[in-house]
PDB file with SEQRES, HELIX, SHEET and CRYST1 records, atoms N, CA, C and O in Angstrom:
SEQRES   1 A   69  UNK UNK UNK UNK UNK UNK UNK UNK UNK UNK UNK UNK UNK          
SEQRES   2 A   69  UNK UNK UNK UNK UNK UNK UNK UNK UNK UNK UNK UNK UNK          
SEQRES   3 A   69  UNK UNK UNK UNK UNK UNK UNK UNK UNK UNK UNK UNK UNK          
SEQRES   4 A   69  UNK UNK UNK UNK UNK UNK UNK UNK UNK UNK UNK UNK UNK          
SEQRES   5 A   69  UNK UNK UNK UNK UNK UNK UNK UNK UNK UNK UNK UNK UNK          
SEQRES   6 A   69  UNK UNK UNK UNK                                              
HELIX    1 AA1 UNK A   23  UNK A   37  1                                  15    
SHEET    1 AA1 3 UNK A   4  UNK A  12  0                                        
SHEET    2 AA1 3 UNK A  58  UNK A  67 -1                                        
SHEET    3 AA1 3 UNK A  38  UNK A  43 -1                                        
SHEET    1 AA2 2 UNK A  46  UNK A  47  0                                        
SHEET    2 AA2 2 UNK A  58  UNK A  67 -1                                        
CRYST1    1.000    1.000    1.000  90.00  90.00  90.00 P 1           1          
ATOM      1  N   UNK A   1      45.861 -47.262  99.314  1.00  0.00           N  
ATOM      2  CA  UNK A   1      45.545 -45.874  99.003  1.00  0.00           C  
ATOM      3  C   UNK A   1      46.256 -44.939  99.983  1.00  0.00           C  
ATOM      4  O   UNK A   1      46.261 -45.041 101.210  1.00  0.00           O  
ATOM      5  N   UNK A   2      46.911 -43.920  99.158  1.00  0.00           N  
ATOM      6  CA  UNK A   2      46.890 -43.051 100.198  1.00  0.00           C  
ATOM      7  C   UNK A   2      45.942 -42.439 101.289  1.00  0.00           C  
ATOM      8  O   UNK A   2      44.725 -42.285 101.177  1.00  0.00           O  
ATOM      9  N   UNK A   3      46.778 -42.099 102.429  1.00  0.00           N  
ATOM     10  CA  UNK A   3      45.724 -41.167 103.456  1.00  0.00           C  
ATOM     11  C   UNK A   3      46.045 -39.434 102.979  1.00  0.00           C  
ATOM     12  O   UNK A   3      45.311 -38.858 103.783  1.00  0.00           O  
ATOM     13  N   UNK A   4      46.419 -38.815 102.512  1.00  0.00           N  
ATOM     14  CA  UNK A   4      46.171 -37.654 102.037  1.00  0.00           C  
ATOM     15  C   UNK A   4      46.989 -37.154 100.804  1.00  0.00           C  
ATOM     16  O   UNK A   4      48.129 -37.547 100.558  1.00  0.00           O  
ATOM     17  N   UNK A   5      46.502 -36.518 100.278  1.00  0.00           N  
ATOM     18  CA  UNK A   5      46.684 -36.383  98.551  1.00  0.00           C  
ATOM     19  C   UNK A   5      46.748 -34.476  98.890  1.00  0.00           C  
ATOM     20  O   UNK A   5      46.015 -33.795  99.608  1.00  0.00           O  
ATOM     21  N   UNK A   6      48.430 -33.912  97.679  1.00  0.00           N  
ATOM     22  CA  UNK A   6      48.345 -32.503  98.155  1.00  0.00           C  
ATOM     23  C   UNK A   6      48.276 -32.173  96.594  1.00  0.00           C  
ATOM     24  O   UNK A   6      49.161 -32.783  95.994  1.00  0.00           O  
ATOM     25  N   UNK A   7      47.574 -31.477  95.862  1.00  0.00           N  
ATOM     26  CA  UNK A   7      47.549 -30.934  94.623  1.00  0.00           C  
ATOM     27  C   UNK A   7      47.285 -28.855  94.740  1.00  0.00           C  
ATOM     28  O   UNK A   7      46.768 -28.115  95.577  1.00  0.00           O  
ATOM     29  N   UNK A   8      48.051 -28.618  93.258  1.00  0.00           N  
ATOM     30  CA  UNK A   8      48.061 -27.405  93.586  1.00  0.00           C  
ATOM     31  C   UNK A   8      47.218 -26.952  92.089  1.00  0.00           C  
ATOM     32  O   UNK A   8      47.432 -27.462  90.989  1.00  0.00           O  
ATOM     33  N   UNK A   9      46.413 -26.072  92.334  1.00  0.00           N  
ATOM     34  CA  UNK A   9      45.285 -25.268  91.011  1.00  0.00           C  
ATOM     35  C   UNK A   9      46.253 -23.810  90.924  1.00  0.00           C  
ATOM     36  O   UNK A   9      46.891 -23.477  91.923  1.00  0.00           O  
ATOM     37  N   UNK A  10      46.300 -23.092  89.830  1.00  0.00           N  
ATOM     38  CA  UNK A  10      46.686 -21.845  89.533  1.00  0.00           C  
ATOM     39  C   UNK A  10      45.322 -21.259  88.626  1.00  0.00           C  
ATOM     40  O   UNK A  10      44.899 -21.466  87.489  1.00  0.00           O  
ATOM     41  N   UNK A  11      44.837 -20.306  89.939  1.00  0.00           N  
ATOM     42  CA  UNK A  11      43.668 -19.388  89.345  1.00  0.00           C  
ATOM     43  C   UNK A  11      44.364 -18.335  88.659  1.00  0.00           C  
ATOM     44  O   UNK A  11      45.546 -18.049  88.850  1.00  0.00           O  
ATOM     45  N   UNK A  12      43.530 -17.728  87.797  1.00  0.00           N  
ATOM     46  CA  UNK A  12      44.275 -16.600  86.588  1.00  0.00           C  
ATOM     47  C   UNK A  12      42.957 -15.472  86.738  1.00  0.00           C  
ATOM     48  O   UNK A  12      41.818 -15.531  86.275  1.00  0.00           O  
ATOM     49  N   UNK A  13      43.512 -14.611  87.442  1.00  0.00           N  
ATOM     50  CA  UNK A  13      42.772 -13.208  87.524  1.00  0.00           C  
ATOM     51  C   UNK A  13      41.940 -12.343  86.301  1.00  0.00           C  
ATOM     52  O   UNK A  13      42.834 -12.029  85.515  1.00  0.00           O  
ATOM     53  N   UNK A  14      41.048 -11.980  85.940  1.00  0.00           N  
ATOM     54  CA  UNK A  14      41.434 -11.402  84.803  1.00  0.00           C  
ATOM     55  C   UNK A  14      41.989  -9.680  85.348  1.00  0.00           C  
ATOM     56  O   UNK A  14      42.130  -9.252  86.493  1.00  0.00           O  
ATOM     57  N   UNK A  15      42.199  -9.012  84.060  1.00  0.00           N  
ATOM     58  CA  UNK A  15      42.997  -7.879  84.392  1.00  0.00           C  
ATOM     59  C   UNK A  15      41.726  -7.020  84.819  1.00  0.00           C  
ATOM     60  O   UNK A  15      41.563  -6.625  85.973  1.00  0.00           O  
ATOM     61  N   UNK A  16      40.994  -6.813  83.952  1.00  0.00           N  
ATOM     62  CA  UNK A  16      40.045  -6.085  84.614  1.00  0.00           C  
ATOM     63  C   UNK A  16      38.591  -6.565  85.265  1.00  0.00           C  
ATOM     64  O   UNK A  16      37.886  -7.385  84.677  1.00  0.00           O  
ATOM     65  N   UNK A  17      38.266  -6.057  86.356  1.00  0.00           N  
ATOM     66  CA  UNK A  17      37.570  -6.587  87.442  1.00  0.00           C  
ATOM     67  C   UNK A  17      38.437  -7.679  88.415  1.00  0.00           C  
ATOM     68  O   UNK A  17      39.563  -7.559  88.898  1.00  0.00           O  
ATOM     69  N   UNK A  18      37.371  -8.891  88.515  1.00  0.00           N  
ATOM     70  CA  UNK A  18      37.657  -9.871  89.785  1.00  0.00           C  
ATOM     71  C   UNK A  18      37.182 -11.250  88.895  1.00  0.00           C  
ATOM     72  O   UNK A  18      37.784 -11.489  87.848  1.00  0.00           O  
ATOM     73  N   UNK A  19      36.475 -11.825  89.188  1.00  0.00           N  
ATOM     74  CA  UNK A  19      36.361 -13.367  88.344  1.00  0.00           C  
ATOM     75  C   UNK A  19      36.788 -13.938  88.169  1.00  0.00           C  
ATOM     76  O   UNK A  19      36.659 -13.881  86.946  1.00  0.00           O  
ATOM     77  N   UNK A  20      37.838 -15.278  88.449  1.00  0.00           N  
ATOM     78  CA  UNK A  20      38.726 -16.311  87.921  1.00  0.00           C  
ATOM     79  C   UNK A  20      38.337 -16.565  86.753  1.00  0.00           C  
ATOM     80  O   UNK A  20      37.183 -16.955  86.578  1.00  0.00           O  
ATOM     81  N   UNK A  21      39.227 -16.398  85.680  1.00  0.00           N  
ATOM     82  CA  UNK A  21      38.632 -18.186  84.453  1.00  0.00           C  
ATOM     83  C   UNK A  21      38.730 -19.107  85.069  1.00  0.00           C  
ATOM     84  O   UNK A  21      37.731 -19.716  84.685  1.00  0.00           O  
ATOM     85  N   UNK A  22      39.071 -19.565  85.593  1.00  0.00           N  
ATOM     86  CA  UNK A  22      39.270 -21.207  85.811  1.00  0.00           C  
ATOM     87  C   UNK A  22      39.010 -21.985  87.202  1.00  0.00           C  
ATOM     88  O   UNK A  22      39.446 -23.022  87.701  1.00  0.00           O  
ATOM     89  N   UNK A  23      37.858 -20.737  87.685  1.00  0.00           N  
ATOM     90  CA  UNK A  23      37.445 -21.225  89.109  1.00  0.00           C  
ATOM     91  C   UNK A  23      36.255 -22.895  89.032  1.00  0.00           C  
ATOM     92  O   UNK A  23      35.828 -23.519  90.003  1.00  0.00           O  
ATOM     93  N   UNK A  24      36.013 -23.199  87.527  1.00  0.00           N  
ATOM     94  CA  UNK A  24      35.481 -24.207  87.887  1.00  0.00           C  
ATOM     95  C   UNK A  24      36.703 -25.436  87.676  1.00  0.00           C  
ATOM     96  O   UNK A  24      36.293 -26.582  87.857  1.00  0.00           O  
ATOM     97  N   UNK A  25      37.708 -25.328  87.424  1.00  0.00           N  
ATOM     98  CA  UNK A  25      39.016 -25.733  87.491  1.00  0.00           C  
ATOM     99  C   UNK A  25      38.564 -26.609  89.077  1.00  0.00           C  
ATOM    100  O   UNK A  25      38.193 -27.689  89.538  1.00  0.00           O  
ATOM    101  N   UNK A  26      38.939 -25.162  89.431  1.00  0.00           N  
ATOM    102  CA  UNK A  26      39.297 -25.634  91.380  1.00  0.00           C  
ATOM    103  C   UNK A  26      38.128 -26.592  91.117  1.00  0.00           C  
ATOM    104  O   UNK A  26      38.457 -27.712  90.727  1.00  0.00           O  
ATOM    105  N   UNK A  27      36.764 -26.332  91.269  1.00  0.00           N  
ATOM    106  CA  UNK A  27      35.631 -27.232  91.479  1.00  0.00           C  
ATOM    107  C   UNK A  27      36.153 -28.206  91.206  1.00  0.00           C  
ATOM    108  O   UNK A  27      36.875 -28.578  92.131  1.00  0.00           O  
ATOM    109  N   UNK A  28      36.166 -28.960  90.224  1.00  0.00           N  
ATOM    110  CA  UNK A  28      36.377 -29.895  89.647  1.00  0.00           C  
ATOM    111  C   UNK A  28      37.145 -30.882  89.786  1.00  0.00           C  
ATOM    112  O   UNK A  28      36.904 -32.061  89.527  1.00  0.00           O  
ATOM    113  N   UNK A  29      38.791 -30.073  90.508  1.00  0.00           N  
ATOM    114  CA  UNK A  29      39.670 -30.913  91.242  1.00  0.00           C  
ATOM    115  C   UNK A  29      38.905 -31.420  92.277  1.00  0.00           C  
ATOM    116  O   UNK A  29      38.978 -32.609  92.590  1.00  0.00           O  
ATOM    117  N   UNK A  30      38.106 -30.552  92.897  1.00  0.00           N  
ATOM    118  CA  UNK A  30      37.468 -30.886  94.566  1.00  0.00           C  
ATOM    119  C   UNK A  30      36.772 -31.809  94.171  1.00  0.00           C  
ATOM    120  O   UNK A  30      37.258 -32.900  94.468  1.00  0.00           O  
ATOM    121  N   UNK A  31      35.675 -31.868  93.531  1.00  0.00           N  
ATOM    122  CA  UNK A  31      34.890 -32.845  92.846  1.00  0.00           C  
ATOM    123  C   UNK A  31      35.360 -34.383  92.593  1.00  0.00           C  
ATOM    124  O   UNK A  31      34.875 -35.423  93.037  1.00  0.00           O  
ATOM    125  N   UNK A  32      36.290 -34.207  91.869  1.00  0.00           N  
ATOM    126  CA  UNK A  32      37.684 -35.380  91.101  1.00  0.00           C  
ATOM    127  C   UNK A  32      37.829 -36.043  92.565  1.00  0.00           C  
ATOM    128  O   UNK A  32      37.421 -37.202  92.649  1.00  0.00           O  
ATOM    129  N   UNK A  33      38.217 -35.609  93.416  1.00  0.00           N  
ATOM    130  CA  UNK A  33      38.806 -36.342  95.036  1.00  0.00           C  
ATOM    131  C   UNK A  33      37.857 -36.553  95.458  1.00  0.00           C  
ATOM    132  O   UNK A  33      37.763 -37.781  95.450  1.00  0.00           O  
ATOM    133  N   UNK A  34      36.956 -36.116  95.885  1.00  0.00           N  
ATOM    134  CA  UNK A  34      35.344 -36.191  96.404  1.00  0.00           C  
ATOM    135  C   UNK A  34      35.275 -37.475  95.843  1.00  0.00           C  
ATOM    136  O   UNK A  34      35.593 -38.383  96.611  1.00  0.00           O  
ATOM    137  N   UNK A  35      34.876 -37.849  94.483  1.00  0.00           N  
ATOM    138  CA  UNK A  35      34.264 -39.202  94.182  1.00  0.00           C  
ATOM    139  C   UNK A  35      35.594 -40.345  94.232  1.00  0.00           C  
ATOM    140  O   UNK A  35      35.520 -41.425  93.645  1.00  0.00           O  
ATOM    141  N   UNK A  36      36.495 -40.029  94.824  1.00  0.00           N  
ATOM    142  CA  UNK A  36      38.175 -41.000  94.806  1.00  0.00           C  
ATOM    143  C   UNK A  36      37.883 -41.113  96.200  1.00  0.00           C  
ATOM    144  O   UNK A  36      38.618 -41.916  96.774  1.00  0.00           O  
ATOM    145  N   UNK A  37      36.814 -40.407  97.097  1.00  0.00           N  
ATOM    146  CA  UNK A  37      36.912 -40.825  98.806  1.00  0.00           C  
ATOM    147  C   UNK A  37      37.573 -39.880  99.463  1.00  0.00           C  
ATOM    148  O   UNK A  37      37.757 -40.173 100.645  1.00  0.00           O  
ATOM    149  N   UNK A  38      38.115 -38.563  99.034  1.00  0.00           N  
ATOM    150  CA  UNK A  38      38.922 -37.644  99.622  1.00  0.00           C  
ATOM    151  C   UNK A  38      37.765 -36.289 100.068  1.00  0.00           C  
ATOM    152  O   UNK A  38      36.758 -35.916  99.467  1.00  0.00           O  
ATOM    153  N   UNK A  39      38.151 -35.966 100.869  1.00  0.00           N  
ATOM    154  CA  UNK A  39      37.476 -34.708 101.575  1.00  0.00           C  
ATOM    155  C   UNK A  39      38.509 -33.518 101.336  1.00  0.00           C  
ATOM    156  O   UNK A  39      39.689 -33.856 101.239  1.00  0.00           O  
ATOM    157  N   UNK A  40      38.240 -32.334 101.243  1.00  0.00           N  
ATOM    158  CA  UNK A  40      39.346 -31.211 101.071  1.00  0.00           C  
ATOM    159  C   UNK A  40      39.546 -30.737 102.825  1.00  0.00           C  
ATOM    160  O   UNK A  40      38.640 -30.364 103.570  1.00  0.00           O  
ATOM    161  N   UNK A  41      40.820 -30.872 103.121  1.00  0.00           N  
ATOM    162  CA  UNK A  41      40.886 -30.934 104.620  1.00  0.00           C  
ATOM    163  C   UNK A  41      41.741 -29.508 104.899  1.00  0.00           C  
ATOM    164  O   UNK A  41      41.841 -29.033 106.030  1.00  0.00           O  
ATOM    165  N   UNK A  42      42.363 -28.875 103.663  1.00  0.00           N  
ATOM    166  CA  UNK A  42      43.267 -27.665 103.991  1.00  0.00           C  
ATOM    167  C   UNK A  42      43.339 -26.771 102.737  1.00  0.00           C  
ATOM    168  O   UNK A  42      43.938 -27.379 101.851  1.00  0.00           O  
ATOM    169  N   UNK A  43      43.082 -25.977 102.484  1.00  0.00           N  
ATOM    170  CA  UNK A  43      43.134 -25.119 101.294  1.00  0.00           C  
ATOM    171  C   UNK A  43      44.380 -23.251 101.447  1.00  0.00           C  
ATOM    172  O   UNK A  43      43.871 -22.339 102.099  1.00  0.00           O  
ATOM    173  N   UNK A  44      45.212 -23.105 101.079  1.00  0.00           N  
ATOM    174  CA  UNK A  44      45.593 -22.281 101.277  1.00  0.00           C  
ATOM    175  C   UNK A  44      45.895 -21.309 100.034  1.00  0.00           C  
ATOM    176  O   UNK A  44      45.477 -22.015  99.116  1.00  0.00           O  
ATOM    177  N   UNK A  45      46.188 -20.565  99.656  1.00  0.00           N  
ATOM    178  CA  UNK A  45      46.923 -19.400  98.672  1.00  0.00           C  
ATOM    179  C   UNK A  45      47.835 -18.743  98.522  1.00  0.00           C  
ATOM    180  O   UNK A  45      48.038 -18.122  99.566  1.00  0.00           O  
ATOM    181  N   UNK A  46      48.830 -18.414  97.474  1.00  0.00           N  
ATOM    182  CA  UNK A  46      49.494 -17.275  97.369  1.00  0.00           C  
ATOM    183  C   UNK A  46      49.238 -16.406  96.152  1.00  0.00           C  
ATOM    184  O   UNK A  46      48.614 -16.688  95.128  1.00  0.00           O  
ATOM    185  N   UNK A  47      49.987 -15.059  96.562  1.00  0.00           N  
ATOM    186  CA  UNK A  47      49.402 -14.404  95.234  1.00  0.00           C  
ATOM    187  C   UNK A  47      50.442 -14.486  94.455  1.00  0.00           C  
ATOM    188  O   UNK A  47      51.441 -14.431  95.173  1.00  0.00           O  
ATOM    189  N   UNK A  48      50.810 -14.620  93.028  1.00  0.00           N  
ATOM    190  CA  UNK A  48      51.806 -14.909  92.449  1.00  0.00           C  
ATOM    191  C   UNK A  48      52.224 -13.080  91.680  1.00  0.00           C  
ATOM    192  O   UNK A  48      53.285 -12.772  91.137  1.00  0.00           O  
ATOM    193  N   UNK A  49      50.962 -12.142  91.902  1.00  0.00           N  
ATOM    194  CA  UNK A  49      51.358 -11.093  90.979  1.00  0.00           C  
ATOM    195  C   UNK A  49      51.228 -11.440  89.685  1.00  0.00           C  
ATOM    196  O   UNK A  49      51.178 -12.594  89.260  1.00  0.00           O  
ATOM    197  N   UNK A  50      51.143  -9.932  88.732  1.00  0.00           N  
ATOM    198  CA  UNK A  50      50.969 -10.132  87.132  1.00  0.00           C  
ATOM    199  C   UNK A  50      51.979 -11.031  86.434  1.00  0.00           C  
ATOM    200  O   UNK A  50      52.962 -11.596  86.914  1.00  0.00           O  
ATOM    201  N   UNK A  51      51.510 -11.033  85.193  1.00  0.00           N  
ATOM    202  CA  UNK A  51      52.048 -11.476  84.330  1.00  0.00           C  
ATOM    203  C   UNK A  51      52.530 -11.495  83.023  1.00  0.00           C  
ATOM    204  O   UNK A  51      52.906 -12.457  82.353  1.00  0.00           O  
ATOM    205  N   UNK A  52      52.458 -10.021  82.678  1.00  0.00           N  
ATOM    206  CA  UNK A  52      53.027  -9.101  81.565  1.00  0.00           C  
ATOM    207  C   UNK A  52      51.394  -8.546  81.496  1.00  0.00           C  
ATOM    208  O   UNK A  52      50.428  -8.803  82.215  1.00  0.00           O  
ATOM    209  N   UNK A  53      51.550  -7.682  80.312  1.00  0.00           N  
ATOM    210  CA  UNK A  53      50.468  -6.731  80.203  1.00  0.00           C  
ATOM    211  C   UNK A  53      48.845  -7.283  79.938  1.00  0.00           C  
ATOM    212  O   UNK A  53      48.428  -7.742  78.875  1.00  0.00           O  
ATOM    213  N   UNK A  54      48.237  -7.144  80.921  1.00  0.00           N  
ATOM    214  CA  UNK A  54      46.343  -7.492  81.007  1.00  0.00           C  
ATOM    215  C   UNK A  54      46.511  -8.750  81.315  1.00  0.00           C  
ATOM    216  O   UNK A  54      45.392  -9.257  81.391  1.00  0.00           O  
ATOM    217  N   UNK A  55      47.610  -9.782  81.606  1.00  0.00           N  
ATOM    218  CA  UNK A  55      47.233 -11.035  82.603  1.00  0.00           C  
ATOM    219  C   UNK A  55      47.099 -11.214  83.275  1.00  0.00           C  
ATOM    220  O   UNK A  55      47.081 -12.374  83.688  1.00  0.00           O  
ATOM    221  N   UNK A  56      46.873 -10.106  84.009  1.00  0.00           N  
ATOM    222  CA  UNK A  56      46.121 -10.012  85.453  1.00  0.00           C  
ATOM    223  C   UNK A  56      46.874 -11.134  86.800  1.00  0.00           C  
ATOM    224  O   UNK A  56      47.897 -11.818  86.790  1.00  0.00           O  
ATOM    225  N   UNK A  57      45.859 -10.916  87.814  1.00  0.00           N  
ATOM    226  CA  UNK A  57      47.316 -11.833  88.926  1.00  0.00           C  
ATOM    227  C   UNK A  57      46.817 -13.675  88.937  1.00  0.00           C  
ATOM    228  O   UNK A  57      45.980 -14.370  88.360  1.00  0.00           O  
ATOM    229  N   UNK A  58      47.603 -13.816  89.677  1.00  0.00           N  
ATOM    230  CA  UNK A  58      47.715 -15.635  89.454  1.00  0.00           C  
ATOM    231  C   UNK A  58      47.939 -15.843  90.814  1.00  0.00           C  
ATOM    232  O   UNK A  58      48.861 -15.380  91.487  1.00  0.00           O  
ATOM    233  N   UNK A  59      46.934 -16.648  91.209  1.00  0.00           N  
ATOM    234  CA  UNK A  59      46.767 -17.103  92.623  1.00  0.00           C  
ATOM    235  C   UNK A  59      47.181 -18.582  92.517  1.00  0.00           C  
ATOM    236  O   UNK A  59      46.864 -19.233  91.521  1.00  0.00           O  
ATOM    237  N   UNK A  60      47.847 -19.093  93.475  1.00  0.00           N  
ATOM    238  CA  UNK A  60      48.326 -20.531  93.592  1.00  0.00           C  
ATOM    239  C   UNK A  60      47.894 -20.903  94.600  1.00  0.00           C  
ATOM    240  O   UNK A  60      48.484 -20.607  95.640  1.00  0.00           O  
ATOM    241  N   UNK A  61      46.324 -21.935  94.631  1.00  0.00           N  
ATOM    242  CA  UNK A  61      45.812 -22.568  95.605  1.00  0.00           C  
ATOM    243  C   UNK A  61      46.170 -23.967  95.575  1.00  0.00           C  
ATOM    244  O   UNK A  61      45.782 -24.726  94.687  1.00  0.00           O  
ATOM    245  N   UNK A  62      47.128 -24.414  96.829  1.00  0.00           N  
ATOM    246  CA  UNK A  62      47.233 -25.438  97.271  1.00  0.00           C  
ATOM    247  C   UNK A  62      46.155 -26.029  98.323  1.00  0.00           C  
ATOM    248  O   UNK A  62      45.696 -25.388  99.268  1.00  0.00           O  
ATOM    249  N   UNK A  63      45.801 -27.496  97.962  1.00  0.00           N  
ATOM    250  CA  UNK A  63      44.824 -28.322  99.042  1.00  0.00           C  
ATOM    251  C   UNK A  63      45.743 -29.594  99.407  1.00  0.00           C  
ATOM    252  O   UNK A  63      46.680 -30.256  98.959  1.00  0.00           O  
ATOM    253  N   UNK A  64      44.840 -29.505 100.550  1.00  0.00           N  
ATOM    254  CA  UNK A  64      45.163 -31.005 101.093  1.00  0.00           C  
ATOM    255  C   UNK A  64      44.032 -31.587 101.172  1.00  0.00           C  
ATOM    256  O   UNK A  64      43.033 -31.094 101.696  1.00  0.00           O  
ATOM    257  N   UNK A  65      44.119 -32.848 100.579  1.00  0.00           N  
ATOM    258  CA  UNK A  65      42.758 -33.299 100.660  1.00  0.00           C  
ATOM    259  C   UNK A  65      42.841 -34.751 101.778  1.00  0.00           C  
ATOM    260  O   UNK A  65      43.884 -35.376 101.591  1.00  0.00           O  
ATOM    261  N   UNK A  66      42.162 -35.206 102.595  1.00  0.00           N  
ATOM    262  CA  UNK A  66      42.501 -36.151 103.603  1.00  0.00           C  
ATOM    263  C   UNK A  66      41.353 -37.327 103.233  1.00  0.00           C  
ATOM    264  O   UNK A  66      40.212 -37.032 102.878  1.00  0.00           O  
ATOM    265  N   UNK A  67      41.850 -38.727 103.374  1.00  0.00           N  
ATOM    266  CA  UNK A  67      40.814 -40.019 102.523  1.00  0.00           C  
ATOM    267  C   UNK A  67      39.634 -40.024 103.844  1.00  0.00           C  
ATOM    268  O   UNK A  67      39.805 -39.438 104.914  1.00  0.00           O  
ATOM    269  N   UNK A  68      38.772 -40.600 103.576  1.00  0.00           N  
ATOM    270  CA  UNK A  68      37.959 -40.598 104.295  1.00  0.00           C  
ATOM    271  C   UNK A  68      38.127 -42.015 104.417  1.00  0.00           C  
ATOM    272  O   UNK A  68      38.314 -42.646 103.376  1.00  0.00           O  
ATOM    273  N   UNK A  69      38.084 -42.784 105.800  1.00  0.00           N  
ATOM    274  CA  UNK A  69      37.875 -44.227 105.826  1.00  0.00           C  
ATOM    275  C   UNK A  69      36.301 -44.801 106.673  1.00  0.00           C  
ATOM    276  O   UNK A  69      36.041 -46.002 106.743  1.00  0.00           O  
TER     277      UNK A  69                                                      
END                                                                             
């Protein structure tokens, strides 16, 4: 097995307000590694900006997740 696993989630803003769709996305990856033995050891972001009209911005969260032995 690997000792650390790097996957990347793309949250999708909506245009108006704040709220991810797809913040149980992220969960779920975290979750997914969690029961594989992985801990989330680094989480970072960028903002990617819109995406034509009312797609609001797109955040690109990269993790590192590290195995637990």
């Amino acid at each position: 097995m690997q000792k650390y696993v790097v996957l990347q989630v793309v949250l999708k803003e909506k245009f108006f307000g704040v709220n991810s769709k797809n913040l149980t996305e992220l969960e779920d990856v975290i979750n997914q590694q969690a029961e594989k033995g992985y801990r989330l050891h680094t989480i970072s972001t960028t903002n990617g900006g819109s995406k034509g009209f009312g797609g609001g911005d797109r955040i690109q969260a990269t993790m590192v997740f590290e195995r637990i032995d």
